[in-house]
C-alpha positions in Angstrom: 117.5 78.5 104.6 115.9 81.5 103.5 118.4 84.0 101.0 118.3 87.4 100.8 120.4 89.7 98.7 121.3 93.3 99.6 122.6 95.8 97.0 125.5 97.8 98.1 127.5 101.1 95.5 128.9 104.0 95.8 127.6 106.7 98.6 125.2 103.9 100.2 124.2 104.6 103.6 126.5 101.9 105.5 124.4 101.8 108.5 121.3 101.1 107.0 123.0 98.5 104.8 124.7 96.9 107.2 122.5 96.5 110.1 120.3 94.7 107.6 123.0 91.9 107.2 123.5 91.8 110.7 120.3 91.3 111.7 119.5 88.9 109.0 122.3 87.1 109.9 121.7 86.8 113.4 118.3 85.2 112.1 121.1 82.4 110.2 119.6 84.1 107.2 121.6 83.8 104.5 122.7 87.3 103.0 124.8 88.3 99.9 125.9 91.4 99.8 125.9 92.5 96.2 128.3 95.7 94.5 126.7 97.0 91.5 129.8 97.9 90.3 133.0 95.9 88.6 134.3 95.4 91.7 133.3 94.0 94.9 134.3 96.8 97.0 132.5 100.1 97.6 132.5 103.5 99.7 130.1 104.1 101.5 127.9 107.9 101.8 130.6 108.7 104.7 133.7 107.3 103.4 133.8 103.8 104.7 135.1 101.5 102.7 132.8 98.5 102.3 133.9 94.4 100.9 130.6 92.9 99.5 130.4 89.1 98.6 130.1 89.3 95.0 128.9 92.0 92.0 125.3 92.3 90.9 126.1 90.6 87.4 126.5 87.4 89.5 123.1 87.5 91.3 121.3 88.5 88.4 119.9 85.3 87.5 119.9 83.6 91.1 116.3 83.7 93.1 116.3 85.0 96.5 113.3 85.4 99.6 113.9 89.3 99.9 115.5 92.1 97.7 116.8 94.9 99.8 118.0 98.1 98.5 119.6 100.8 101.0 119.1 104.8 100.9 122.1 107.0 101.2 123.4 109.5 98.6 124.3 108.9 96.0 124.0 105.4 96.5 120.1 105.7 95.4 120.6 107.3 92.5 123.3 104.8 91.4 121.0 101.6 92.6 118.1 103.4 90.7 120.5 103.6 87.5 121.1 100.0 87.6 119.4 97.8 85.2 120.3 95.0 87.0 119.2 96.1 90.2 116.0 97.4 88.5 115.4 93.7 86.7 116.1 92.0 89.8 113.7 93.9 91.8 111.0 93.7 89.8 111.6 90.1 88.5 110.9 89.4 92.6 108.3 91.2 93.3 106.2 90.0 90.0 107.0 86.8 91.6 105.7 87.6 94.8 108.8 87.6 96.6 109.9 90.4 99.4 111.2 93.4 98.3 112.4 96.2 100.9 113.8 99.8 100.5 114.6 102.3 103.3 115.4 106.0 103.7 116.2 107.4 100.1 115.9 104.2 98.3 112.0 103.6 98.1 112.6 106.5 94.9 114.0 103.9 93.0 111.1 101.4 93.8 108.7 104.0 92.4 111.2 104.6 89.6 111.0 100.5 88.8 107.1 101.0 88.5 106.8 99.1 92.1 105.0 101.5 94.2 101.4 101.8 92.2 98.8 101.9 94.9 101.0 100.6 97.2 101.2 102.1 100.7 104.9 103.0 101.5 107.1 105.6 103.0 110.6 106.8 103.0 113.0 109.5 104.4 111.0 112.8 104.2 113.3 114.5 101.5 112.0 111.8 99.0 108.5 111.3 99.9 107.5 113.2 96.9 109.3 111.2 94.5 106.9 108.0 95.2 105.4 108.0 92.0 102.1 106.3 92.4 102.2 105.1 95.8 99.9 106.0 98.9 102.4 108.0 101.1 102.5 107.5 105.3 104.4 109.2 107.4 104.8 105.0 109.5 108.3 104.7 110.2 108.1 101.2 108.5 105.0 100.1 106.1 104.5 96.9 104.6 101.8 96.4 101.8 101.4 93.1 99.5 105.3 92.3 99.3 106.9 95.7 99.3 108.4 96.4 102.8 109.8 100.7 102.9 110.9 102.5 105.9 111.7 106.0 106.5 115.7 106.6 107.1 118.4 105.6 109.3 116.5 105.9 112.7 113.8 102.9 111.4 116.6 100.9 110.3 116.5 98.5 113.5 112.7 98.1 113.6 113.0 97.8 109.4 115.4 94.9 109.9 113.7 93.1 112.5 110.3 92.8 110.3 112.7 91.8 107.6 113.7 88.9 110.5 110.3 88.7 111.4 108.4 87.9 107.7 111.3 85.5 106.7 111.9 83.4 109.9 109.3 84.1 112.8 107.7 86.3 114.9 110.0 84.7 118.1 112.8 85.0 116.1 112.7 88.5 115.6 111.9 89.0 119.3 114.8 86.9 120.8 117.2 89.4 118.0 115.2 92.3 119.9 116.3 90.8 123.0 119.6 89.8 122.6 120.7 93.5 121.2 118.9 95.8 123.9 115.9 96.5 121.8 112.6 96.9 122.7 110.0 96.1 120.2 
């Protein structure tokens, strides 16, 4: 079964975070949610509060298939601050593992050192804090291992490549399906 772990804190977008996991679940992907801070709960950018599985310091040493990191203020700037999230994320993508950022959250890809001649995009506010990447204006871009989408509205079609390069093609489809979405 493949493993992916999502980082959650303070101020991240909950949609974007949380349609993630459900769509990754629906794939019977297994997802842990991870709160970079002491405790295992967080609030969200618009006051929701959210229960993740465990803290980062748990998942530091563990391998997963796919890193994702979601945008939201400040929830990027705090996920961007984090030295675990930052060794995680790079620790994957050196070993060629997947590692995805939407909306704001790309910035802290390019702040790990991630997004060198890499094509990628992210919410328009934030495009020009890409450091060294090859910015589009594609809702959702995927180049070597690095998957980036542009904000909240890409979140579906970001999830369901997320579905689609860790289970199938079909498998994404039939998610597609099932929820009303047309791919």
């Amino acid at each position: 079964m493949k493993r992916v772990c999502v980082f959650f804190a303070d101020g991240t977008e909950e949609c974007e975070a949380l349609l993630v996991v459900d769509i990754l679940r629906r794939a019977e992907v297994e997802v842990v949610t991870a709160s970079i801070h002491a405790t295992n709960q967080i609030c969200s950018s618009h006051n929701v509060v959210i229960q993740t599985d465990t803290t980062a310091d748990r998942v530091l040493n563990e391998t997963f298939d796919a890193v994702v990191l979601p945008g939201g203020m400040p929830g990027t700037k705090h996920l961007a601050a984090n030295e675990i999230v930052k060794q995680v994320c790079v620790t994957h993508a050196n070993n060629n593992k997947l590692v995805a950022a939407i909306c704001a959250a790309p910035s802290a890809l390019a702040g790990f050192g991630l997004l060198d001649g890499v094509k990628a995009t992210a919410h328009f506010a934030f495009t020009d804090q890409l450091a060294g990447a090859i910015v589009t204006n594609q809702p959702v871009v995927l180049d070597q291992n690095i998957l980036t989408a542009c904000g909240l509205g890409a979140t579906l079609p970001f999830a369901l490549q997320l579905a689609e390069l860790l289970c199938s093609k079909e498998v994404a489809d039939s998610i597609a399906a099932a929820i009303g979405f047309c791919r």
